[in-house]
Every structure is written in structure tokens, then in C-alpha cells.
N, C-alpha and C positions, 0 to 999 in steps of 0.2 A: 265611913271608911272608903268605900267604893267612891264617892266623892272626891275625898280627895287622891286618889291616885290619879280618877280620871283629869283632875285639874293638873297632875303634875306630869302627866302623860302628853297635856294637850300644851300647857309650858315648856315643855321640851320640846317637842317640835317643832313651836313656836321660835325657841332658841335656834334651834336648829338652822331654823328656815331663813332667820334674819342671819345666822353666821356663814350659811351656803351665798345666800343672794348678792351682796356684794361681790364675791370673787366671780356667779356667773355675770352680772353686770359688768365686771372689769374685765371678763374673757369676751363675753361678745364685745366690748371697746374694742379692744385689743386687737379682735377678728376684725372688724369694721376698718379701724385705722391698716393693719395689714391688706384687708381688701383694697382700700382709698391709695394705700402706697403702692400696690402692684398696680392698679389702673391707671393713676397716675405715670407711673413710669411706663407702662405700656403705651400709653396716649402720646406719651414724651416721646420715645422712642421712635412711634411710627411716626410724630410730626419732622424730627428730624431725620430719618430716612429718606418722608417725601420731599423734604428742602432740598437733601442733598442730591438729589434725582432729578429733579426738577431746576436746581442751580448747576449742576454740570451739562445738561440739556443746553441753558443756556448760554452757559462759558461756551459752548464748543460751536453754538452757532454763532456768537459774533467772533469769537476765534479762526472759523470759518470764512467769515466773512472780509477779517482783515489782513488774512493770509490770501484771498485771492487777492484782492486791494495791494498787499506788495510785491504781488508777485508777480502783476501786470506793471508796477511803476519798475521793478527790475528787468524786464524784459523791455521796456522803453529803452530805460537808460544802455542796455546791450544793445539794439539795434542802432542808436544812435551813436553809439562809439565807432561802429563797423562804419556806416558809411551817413552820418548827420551832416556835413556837410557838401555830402554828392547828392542830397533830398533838396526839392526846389519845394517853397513855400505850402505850394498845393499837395505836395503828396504827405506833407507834416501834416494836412490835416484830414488827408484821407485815414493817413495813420493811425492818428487821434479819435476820429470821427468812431474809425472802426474797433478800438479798444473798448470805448466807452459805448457803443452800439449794442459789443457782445455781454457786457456784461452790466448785469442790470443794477446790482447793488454800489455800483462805482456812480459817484454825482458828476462826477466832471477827473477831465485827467489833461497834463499840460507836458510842456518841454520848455525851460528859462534856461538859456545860454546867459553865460559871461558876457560884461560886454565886452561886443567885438570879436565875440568867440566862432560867430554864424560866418560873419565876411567882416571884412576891414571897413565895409562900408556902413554894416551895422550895428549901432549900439546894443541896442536892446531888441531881441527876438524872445517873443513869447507866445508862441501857439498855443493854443486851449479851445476845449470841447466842453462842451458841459449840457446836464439837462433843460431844457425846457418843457415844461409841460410833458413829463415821459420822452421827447423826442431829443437826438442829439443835437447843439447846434457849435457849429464851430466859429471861434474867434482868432482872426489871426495874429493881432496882439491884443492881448486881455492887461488890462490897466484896474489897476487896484483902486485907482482915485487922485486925486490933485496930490501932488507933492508923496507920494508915496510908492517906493520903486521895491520889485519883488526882492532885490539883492538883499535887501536888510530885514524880510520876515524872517521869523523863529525857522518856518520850516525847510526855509531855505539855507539862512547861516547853519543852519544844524548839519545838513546833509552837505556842507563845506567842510564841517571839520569831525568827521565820522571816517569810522574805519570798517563800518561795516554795510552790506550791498542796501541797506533800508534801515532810515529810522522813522520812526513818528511823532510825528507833531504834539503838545494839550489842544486839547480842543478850542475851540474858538469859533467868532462870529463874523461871517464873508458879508459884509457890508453890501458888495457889487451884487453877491449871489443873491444877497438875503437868505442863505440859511446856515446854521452852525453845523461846523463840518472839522473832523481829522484827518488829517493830511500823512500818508505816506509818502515819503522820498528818497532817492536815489541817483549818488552822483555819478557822473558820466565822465571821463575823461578821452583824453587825445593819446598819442600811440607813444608821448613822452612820460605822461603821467601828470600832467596838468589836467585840470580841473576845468571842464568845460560847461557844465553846467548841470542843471538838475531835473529828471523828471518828478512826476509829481505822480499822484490820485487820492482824488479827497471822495470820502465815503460821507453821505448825510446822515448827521447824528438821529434825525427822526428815524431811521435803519433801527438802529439799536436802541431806543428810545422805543419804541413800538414791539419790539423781543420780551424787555425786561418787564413795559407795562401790562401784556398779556400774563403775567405768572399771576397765577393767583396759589396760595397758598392757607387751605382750609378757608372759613369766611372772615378772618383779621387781620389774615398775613397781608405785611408790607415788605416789598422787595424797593431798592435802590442802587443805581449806580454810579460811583466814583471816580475821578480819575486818581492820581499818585497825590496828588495833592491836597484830596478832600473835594474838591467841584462838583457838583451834583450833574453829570449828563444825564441822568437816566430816574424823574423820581415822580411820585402821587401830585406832587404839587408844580405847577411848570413853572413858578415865579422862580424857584430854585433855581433852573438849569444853567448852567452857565455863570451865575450871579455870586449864591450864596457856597459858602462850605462846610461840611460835616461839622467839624473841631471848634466854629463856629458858632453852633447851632444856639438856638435861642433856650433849648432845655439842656441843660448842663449834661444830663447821664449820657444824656444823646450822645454829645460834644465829646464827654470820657471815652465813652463808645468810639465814635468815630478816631480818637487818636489811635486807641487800641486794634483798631482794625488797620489804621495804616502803616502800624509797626508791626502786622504779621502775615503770612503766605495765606493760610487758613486759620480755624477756631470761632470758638464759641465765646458769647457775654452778653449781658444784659442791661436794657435798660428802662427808666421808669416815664410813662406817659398815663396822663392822666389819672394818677393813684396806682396804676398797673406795674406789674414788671413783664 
């Protein structure tokens, strides 16, 4: 008799034990996955706080950088209204010399009149400074190459038919300079309101190329930069720069990604490289 109570004493427990165990095994799940999703989203969180800390860091440095850039080719184009053709050749380039002397992030900075805008006996006047080897040197007409006159570059028509003190250039590759550069400009005119010509200041993309490629972001993060169009100025790989574009891209999400980014101010999305998201 004591036997069998004790077996049905020890079956019950038994019972017991197997009816409790499941529910604690599904509560520590439970916990665990709760744990995994609050770490998770913590980890999240802080990665995207230090993005965005660290990408506005950056926005405001080359922002910085391209607001002096137009604010020196605005101030050109102002002194040369007042008195551009009471300046004899040499003090254009003391002018110039000295724009781009003080200011270190500018590559080169220029003055293109009209033709014929300078004197009746000149066609084409185009003073220009630019780096060499850290040092300023001045050119007193800078020639783009055989058969190609500065009236017809982007940067030039643009700031012809603008309505505002500075526009900017896409980026592009200075053949003469050899190196890729952004052009601010700003047109200048006479005391009718005729349009006398443009100054210039082109900033080297290796500036801002050298900004974006210092971020680092934990040990995976990849930072890139765009222009409006998708162009790569700024990325890990340099075959990019200038050549290839986002929407482009050879991995499709990428490419999704990239349309998505150029239809918005800010925001977030995702995409998939190498199995990864």
C-alpha cells in the first residue's frame, strides 16, 4: 500500500514537473527574445544617433566650406562691377593672387568677361590663380584647351542666366588643372545691367572627398557622397568618383536605395550586400 502511494506521489510530481517545464522554457524564450529585442533596439538607436552626429559634423563642414567658396566668388564679382574696368591686368591678378592666397580651401579662383567686355580691343580676358603645389600661381589668360572657349562651359552659361548672387556648378574634371573640381559662380554686370562677365571659385573635390572618407562609422559603416544626380564625389572605392552613379549601381537594392535617397531631404532605408541588410 505504501508503495503504491509512494509511486503515485512520485507520478505526480512527475506530472507536474513535465506540465510546469514547458511554460518555464517558453518564459525564459520569451525573456531572452525580450532581452535580444531591447539590445537590439538599443544598439540600433545608438548607431543611429552616432550617424546622425557624425553626418551633420560633416554636412556643416563642407557647407562651411562652400559658403566661403561663394562668398569670395560674390565678393569678386562686387568689386569688379565698382571699378573692373579701371583695374589694369596686373592688379587682376594681384587680386586674384590674393583671394586665393587667403583662403586655403579655394583651388583656384578666376574673372571671364564678355567678349569685348574688358576693352573694345579685347576679346577674351581671363585672369585666373590657382594652386600649384600649395603655392598660388597666376595666369593671365587661362585657356581651357584647343578649340574650347570658357563662354560655353556649364559654369559659365549657368551664371548667365541666374537670378541669384551664386550658383554652382556638378562637379567635373579640369583637364588643364588635372583635378575634379566645383565651381561657384557669380555674375557681374555694368551700371546698365548688362552682363559683363563671371567670376569664378573652384574648390578641389579631394576637400570633400577626404571630409566624408575620414568618417568612420563603428567597424562596417560606409559613408558616400552624391551629387543631385546620383555621381559619386565622395566614396570607398575611387573608380566611382566622377564616372559611375548610385541608381546605376551594379547591386540592384543599392540602385533602389540610391533613387530613394534622391527623392528625399532626409530618411532612412535599406539595402542588401553580400547576403546582408
Amino acid at each position: 500500500m505504501k508503495r503504491d502511494k509512494s509511486r503515485k506521489r512520485g507520478s505526480l510530481k512527475a506530472s507536474v514537473l513535465l506540465g510546469i517545464l514547458p511554460l518555464v522554457l517558453l518564459a525564459l524564450i520569451a525573456l531572452s527574445l525580450m532581452g535580444y529585442n531591447t539590445a537590439r533596439k538599443t544598439i540600433i538607436n545608438s548607431i543611429e544617433s552616432e550617424m546622425t552626429l557624425v553626418l551633420n559634423n560633416a554636412i556643416e563642414n563642407i557647407q562651411t566650406s562652400l559658403g566661403k567658396s561663394a562668398m569670395v566668388a560674390d565678393t569678386m564679382a562686387r568689386t569688379v562691377e565698382i571699378k573692373g574696368r579701371d583695374m589694369t591686368q596686373d592688379e587682376y591678378g594681384e587680386l586674384l593672387t590674393s583671394f586665393v592666397g587667403t583662403n586655403d580651401e579655394i583651388f583656384g579662383s578666376g574673372i571671364w568677361f564678355e567678349p569685348y567686355a574688358f576693352n573694345e580691343n579685347t576679346q577674351y580676358f581671363s585672369p585666373y590663380c590657382m594652386r600649384e603645389n600649395g603655392t598660388p600661381v597666376y595666369i593671365e589668360n587661362y585657356s581651357l584647351g584647343e578649340g574650347q572657349l570658357y563662354i560655353d562651359q556649364d559654369w559659365y552659361t549657368s551664371a548667365k542666366s541666374t537670378s541669384s548672387p551664386v550658383v554652382w556648378s556638378a562637379p567635373y574634371y579640369d583637364s588643364y588643372a588635372k583635378v575634379s573640381m566645383v565651381t561657384a559662380s557669380a555674375p557681374f554686370y555694368d551700371a546698365a545691367g548688362h552682363l559683363m562677365g563671371v567670376a569664378t571659385t573652384d574648390i578641389n573635390l579631394t576637400h570633400m572627398q577626404e571630409i566624408v572618407n575620414s568618417i568612420r562609422i563603428r567597424n562596417t559603416g560606409r559613408v558616400f557622397l552624391v551629387d543631385a544626380n546620383g555621381t559619386y564625389i565622395a566614396d570607398e572605392d575611387s573608380e566611382k568618383l566622377l564616372k559611375a552613379s548610385i541608381t546605376a549601381d551594379k547591386n540592384a537594392s543599392l540602385s533602389k536605395l540610391g533613387t530613394e535617397i534622391l527623392s528625399k531631404r532626409s530618411g532612412k532605408g535599406t539595402y542588401n550586400q553580400d547576403g546582408e541588410t
